[in-house]
C-alpha positions in Angstrom: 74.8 163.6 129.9 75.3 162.1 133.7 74.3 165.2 134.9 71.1 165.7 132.9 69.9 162.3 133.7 70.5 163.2 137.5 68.7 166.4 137.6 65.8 164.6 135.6 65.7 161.6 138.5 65.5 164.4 141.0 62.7 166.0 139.4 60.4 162.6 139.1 61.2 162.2 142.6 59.6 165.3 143.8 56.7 164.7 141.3 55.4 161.5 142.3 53.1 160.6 145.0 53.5 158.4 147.9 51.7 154.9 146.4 54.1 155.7 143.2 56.8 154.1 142.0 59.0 155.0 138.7 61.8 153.5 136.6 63.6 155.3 134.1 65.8 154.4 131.5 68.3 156.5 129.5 69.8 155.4 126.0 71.4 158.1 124.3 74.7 158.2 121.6 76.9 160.6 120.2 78.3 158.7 117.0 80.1 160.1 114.1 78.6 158.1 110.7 80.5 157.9 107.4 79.6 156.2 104.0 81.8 155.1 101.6 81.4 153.8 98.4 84.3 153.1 95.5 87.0 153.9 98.6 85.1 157.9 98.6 83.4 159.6 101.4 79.5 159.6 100.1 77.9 161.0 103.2 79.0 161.7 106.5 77.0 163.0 109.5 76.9 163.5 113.6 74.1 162.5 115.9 73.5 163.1 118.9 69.9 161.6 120.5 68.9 161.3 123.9 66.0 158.7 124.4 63.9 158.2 127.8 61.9 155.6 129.0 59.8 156.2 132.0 57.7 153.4 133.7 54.6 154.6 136.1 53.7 151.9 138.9 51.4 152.0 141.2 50.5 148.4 143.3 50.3 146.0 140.2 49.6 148.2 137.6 51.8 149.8 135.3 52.1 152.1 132.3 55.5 153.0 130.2 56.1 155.7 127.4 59.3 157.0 125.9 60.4 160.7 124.9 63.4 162.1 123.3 64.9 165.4 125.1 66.4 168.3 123.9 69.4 168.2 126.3 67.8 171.6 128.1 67.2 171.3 131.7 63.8 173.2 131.1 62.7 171.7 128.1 63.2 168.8 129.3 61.7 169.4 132.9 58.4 169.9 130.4 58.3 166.8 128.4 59.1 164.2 131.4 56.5 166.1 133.4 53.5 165.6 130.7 54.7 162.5 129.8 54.4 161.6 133.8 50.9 163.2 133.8 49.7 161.3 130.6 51.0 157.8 132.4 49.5 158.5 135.5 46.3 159.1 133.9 46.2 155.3 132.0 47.2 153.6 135.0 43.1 153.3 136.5 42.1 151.8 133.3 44.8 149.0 133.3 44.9 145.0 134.8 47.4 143.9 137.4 49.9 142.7 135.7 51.0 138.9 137.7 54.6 139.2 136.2 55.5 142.7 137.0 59.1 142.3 138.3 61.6 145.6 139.6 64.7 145.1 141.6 63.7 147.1 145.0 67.2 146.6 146.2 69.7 149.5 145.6 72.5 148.5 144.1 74.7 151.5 142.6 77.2 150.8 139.6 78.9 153.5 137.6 80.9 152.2 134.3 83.1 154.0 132.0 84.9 152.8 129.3 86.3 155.6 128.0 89.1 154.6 125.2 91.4 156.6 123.5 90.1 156.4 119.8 91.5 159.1 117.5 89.5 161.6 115.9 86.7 159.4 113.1 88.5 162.1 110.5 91.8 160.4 111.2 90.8 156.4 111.3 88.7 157.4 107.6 92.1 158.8 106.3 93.9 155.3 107.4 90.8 153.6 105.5 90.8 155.0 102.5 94.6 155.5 102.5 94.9 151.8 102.8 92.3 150.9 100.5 93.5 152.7 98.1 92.1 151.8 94.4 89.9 149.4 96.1 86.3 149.2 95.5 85.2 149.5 98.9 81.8 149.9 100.4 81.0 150.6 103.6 79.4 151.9 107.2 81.8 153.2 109.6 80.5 154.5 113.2 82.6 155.7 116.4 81.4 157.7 119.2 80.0 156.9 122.5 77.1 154.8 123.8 75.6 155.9 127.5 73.3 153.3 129.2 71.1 154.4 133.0 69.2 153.5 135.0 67.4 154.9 138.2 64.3 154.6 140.0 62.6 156.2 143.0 63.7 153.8 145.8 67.2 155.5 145.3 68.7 153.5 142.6 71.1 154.7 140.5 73.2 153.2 137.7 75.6 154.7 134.7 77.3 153.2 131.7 79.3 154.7 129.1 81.5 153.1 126.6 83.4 154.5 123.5 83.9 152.2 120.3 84.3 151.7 116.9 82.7 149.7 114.1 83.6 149.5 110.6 80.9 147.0 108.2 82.5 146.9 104.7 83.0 145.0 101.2 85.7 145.0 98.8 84.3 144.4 95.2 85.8 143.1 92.3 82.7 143.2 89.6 78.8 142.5 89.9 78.2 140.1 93.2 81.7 138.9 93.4 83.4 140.6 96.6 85.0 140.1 99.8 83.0 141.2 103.0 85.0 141.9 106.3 84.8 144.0 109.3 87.1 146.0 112.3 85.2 147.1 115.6 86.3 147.6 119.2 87.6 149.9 121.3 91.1 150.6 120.4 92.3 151.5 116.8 95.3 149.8 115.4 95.8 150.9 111.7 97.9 148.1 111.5 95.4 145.3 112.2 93.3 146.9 109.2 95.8 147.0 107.3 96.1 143.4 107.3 92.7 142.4 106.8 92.8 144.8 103.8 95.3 142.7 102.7 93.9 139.9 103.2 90.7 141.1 101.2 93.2 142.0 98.6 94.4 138.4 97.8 90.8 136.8 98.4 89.9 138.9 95.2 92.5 137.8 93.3 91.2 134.3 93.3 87.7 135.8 92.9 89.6 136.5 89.1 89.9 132.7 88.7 87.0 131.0 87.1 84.4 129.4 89.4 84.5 125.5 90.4 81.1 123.7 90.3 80.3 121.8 93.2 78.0 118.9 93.2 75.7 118.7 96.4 77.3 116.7 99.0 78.9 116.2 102.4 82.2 118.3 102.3 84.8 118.6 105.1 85.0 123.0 105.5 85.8 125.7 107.4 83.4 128.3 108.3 84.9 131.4 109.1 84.1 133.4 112.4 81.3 135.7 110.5 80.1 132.7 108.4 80.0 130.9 112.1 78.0 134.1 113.7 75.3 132.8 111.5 74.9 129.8 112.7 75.5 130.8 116.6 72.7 133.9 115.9 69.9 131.1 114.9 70.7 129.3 117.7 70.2 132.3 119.5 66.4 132.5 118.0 64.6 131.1 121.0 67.4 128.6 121.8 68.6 129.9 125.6 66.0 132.1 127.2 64.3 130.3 130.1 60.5 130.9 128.6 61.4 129.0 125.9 62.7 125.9 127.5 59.4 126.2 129.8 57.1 126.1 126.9 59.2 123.8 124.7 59.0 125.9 122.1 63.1 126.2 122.3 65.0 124.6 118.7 67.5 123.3 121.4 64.7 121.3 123.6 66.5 118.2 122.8 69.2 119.2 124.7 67.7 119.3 127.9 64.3 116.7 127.1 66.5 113.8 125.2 69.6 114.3 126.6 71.6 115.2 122.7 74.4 117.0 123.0 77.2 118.7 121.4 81.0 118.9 120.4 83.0 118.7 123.8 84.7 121.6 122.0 81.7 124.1 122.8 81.3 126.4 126.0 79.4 129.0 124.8 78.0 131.8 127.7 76.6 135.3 127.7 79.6 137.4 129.0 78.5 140.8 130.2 82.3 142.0 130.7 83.5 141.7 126.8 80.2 143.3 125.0 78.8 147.0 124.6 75.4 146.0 126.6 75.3 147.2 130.9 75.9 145.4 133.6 72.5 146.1 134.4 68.5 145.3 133.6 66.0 147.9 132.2 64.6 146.9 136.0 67.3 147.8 138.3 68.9 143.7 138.6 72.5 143.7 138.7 73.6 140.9 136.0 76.2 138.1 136.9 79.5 138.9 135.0 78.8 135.4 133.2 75.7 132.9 132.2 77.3 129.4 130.8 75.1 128.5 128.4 76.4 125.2 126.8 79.2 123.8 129.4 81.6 121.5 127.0 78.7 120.0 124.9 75.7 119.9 127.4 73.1 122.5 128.1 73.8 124.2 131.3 72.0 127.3 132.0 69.0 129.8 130.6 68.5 133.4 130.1 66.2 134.3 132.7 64.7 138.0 131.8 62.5 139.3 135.1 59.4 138.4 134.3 60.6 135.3 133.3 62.1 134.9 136.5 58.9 136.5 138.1 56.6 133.6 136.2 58.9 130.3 137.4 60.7 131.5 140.4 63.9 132.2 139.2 66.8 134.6 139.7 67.1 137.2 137.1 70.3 137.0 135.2 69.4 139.2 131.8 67.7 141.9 130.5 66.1 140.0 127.8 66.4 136.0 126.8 67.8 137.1 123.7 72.0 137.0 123.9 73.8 140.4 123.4 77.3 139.3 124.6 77.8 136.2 123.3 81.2 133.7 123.4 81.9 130.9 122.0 85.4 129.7 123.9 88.5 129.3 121.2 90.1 125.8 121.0 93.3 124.7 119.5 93.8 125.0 115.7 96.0 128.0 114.7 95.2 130.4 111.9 98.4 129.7 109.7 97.4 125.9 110.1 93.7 126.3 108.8 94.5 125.5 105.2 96.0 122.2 106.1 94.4 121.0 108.3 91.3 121.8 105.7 93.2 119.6 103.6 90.5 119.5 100.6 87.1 120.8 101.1 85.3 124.3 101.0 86.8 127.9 102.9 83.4 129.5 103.9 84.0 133.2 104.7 80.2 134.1 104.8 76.5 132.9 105.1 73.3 134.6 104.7 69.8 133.7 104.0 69.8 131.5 107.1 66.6 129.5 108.6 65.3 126.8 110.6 64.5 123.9 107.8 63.2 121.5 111.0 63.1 123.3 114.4 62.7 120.5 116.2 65.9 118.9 114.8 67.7 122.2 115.1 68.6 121.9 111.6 69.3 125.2 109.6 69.7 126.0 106.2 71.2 129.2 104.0 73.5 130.4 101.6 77.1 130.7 101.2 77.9 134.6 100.3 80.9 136.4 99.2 84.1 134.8 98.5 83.9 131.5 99.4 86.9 128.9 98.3 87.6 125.6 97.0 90.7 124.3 98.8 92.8 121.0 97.6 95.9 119.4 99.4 96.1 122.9 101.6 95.8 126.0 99.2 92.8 127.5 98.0 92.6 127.0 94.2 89.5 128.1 93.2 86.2 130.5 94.3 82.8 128.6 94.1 79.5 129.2 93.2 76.7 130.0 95.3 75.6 127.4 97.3 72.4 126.0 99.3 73.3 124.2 102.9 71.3 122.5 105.3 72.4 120.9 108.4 71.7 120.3 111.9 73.7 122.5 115.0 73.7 118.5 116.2 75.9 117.6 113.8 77.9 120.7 112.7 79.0 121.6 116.2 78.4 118.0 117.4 79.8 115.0 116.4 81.2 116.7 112.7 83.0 119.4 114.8 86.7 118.7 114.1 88.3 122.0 115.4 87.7 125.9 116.7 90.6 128.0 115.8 92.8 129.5 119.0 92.0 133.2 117.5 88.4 134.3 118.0 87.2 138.0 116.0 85.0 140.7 118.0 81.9 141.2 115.8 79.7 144.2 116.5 76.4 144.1 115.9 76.8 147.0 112.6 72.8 147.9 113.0 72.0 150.9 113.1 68.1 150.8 112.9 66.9 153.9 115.5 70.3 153.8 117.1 73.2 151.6 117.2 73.1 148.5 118.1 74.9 146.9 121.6 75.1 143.5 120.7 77.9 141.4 120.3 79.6 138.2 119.4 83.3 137.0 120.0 84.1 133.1 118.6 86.8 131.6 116.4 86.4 130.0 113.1 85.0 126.3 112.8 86.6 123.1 111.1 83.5 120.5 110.4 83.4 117.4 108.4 80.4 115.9 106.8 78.8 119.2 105.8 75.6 118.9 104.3 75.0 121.3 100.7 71.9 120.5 98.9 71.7 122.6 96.0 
């Protein structure tokens, strides 16, 4: 792959004219997909794709298309050609783009994570081995992801990494079931093991008869993928720098009014834990780190490069929409979640979620799955669906009790044209006052 992508930089080189300039992007996986579904193997495949973007410039102008290749020098030598030919020929009929923005300093990076995952075959054994007579539904992925850059001032960048990611649901009958996941980089049967088991005894309560709940304010836990939830709407707008400029941000309050939230939260965009490269799609090197939300108060924006271009700022993403995201662990520890929950409502999942008041930063959504009604520190009973709506002000503001000292790795599980890069790694949440509606 590293050697494909350098022969094809070499070719655009000797292609292009003088008052040319060219960036090019490579994406490509090799990813082993399974289904599963009642603890069998449904379907299973291997793909292997190769995608290239190539941007013409010339002065202010600029044109961009995208091919797949074949992964044959030759072949490939054709298609990159024609599709240089075809942009060259769009560029006299385009504008001057003001916020065109391209890193002309060369700054070389080459990144490989290369773990030492067993064979897919033998982590599917330890899953349905340990599932068992389980019910279980579900998407597993492995392979590896290869990121580059490299434009025609002499640029060059690489980025491999090798992971896992397992998105699956235990069910017991109709819509009652227990959703979990395992991604990451290195596979410990024994780690899934216990969060089988763990979905084992949720769905033994699932078996118990479900309480009513009246709409209220209830103290509650929200589990680290019922938490994701919240964190990805906040994420809608709420830390790239355009936003902020144009106060169209859900989080404007923060930096116009002065609000702010639980000294509890530090959240930042950490490029060293996630899948995504250290670099942009226009040759700027990224900061290991961006601190977001600094104990409570707003600190710092996503600045994407023509962002950065617009208001004279230093580039720091690729986009203003987070793909490594943290939220810093706190104090509470796992085994002491159920008393310190004392009586109130054990969210494992939400879904449905939306901004009810934008301006307020308020959300609302659903709880999913197997969701709990705990009393004096054990879970007694599951509940039935319900309708929240809060504000971010108050759930991880001045109602945020407690973030648990463990924090989960979530993968993005999407696999829409190619799998996804993001991520999102944060402990579970203790909050008081919660707001459910209906």
């Amino acid at each position: 792959m590293k050697h494909s992508f350098t022969q094809l930089v070499d070719f655009l080189k000797q292609k292009i004219t003088t008052n040319e300039q060219f960036l090019l992007n490579l994406s490509a996986e090799e990813s082993d997909f399974v289904r599963l579904n009642h603890n069998k193997i449904r379907q299973a495949g291997h793909v292997k794709q190769i995608h290239l973007s190539l941007k013409l410039i010339q002065g202010e102008k600029h044109a961009t298309g995208n091919i797949s290749l074949m992964g044959e020098s030759e072949e490939d030598f054709v298609r990159i050609h024609r599709l240089l030919n075809h942009l060259r020929s769009q560029l006299p009929f385009l504008p001057d783009d003001p916020y065109l923005n391209f890193s002309t300093e060369i700054n070389q990076t080459e990144t490989e994570h290369s773990s030492h995952l067993p064979e897919s075959q033998q982590m599917i054994d330890d899953i349905i081995h340990t599932a068992d007579t389980l019910d279980l539904v579900g998407i597993f992925a492995s392979g590896t992801q290869y990121q580059a850059f490299a434009n025609s001032f002499g640029q060059y960048n690489w980025y491999m990494n090798n992971n896992f990611n397992f998105d699956f649901s235990c069910y017991l009958e109709k819509d009652k079931a227990v959703k979990s996941g395992y991604a990451g980089y290195q596979w410990d049967k024994a780690s899934f093991v216990q969060r089988i088991k763990n979905a084992k005894q949720q769905l033994d309560i699932l078996k118990i008869p479900e309480k009513i709940i009246q709409p209220g304010q209830y103290r509650v836990y929200l589990a680290p993928s019922a938490l994701a939830e919240i964190l990805s709407m906040m994420a809608w707008g709420g830390f790239g720098l355009k936003s902020h400029k144009t106060a169209q941000t859900p989080l404007l309050k923060m930096t116009k009014e002065n609000r702010h939230l639980s000294s509890l939260v530090t959240l930042s965009e950490n490029y060293t834990m996630g899948l995504t490269p250290p670099f942009t799609r226009q040759g700027f090197i990224k900061p290991k780190q961006v601190t977001l939300i600094k104990q409570g108060k707003y600190q710092d924006c996503l600045t994407s490069p023509r962002s950065a271009k617009e208001y004279d700022q230093i580039v720091n993403a690729d986009s203003e929409m987070p793909s490594s995201l943290e939220l810093q662990k706190g104090q509470l520890k796992q085994d002491d979640i159920l008393q310190t929950l004392e009586t109130g409502l054990y969210i494992n999942n939400l879904w449905y979620c939306n901004y009810s008041d934008r301006n307020e930063a308020r959300i609302t959504g659903m709880t999913r799955f197997a969701c709990f009604w705990v009393e004096n520190g054990e879970i007694k009973a599951p509940i039935s669906v319900m309708r929240f709506d809060d504000s971010i002000y108050s759930m991880l503001g001045n109602n945020l009790l407690a973030l648990t000292q463990q924090q989960d790795f979530i993968l993005d599980p999407d696999t829409y044209s190619q799998r996804s890069t993001a991520s999102i790694k944060l402990p579970g949440a203790l909050i008081e006052n919660f707001t459910l509606t209906l």
